[in-house]
C-alpha positions in Angstrom: 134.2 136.5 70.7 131.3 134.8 69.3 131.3 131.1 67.9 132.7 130.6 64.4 132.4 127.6 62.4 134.8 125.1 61.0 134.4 126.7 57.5 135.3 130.2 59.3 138.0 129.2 60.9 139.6 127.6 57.9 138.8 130.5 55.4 140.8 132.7 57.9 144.1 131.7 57.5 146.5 134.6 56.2 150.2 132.9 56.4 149.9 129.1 55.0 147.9 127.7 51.8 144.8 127.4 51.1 145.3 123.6 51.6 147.4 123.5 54.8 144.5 125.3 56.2 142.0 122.6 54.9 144.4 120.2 56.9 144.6 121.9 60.0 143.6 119.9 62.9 141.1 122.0 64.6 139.8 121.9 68.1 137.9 118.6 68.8 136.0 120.6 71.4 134.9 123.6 68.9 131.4 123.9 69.8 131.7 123.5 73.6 134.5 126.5 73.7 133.6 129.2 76.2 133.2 131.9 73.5 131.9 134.5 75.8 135.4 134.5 77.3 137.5 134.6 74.8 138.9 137.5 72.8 140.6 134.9 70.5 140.2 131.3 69.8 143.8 129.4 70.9 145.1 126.3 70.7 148.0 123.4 70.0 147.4 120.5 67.6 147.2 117.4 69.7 148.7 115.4 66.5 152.2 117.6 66.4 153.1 119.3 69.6 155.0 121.7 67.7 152.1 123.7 65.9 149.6 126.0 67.5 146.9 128.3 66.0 145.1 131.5 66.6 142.1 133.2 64.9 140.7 136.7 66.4 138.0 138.5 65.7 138.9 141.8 63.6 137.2 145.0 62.0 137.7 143.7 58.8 137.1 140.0 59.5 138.4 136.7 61.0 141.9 136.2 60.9 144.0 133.1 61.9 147.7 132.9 61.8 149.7 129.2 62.1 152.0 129.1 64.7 155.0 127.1 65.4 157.2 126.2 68.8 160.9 127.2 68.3 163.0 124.1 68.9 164.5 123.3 71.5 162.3 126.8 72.7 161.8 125.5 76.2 165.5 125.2 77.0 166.5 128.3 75.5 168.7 130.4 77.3 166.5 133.5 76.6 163.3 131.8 77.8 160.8 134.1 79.5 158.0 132.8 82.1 156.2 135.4 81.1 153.3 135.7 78.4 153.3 138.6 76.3 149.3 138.4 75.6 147.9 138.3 79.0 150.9 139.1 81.3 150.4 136.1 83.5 153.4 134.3 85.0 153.9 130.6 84.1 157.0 128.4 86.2 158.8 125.9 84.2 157.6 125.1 80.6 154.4 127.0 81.1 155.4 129.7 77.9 156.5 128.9 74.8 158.2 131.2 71.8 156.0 130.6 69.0 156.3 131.8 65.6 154.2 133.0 63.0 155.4 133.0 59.0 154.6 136.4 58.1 151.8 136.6 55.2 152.3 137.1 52.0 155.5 137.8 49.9 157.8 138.4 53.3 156.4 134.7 54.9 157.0 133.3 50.9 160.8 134.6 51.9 160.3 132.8 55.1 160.3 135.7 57.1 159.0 135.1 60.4 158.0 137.0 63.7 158.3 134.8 67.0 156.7 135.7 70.7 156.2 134.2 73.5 153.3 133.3 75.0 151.1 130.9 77.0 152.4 127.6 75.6 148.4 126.3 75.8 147.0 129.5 74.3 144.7 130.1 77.1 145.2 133.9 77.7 141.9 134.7 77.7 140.9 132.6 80.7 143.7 133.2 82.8 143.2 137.0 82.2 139.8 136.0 83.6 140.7 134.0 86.2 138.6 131.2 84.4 141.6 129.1 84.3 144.2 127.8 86.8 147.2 126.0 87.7 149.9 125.7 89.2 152.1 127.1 87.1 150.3 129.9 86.0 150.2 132.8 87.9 148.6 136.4 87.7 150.5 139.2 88.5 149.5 141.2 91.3 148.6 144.6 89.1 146.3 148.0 89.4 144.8 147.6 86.5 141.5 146.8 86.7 140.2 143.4 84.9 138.3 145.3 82.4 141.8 146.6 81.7 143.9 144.1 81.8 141.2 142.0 78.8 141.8 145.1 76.5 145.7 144.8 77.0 145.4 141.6 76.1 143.2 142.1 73.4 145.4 145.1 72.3 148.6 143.1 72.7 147.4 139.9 70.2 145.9 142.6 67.7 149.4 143.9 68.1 150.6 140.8 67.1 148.8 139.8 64.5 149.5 143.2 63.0 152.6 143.0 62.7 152.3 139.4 60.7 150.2 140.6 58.3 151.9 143.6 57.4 
């Protein structure tokens, strides 16, 4: 992914208004994110733990979807430990079920689509092996890494498709 600007980033939001978007708190870090590793730019707002954001890349543009913990989603009894992005294992409260208001008339409705991923939106690196804890781990696969980036790249797209529809 290439860098994108604050003004980008904002004018890519598909599933809140115009000025929720305005008021988003972005990355304090924005200029100093790895962009060559990332297929999409991730990440929680520091200010309230339950909101997260994502922006990707597409054929027809920038897109970024608001995203919101489920309550109480770390103690649910259908909690995975598993990301649905990149595929890499996380123990304890390493994956979150967030959810994304769908866009236009259906998200109006309230319609919503929920998955669960990497609770600090870091897919791309730990696909990459460029980030690591102890919590995270990557599954032993035969995919190659070339392969396993395009699933995960195939799996937000995926994702994102489904919200905007």
């Amino acid at each position: 992914m290439e860098a994108i600007t604050e003004q980008e980033i904002r004018a890519s939001f598909v599933n809140c208004s115009k000025g929720e978007a305005r008021r988003i708190n972005l990355p304090r870090d924005l200029a100093d994110q790895p962009w060559e590793h990332l297929d999409f730019l991730g990440w929680r707002d520091p200010g309230a733990a339950d909101r997260g954001y994502l922006v990707i890349g597409r054929q027809d543009g920038l897109v970024g979807l608001t995203l919101r913990a489920a309550p109480g989603g770390r103690r649910s009894l259908l909690r995975t430990s598993l990301c649905s992005f990149c595929v890499t294992s996380h123990s304890g409260s390493g994956v979150d079920l967030l959810s994304a208001r769908k866009a236009g008339p259906a998200g109006r409705n309230g319609d919503t689509l929920g998955i669960y991923v990497c609770a600090d939106l870091a897919c791309s690196l730990y696909v990459r092996g460029r980030k690591k804890n102890a919590l995270a781990k990557r599954l032993e696969e035969s995919l190659t890494p070339e392969e396993q980036i395009a699933r995960n790249v195939a799996n937000v797209h995926g994702f994102v498709d489904q919200v905007v529809a």
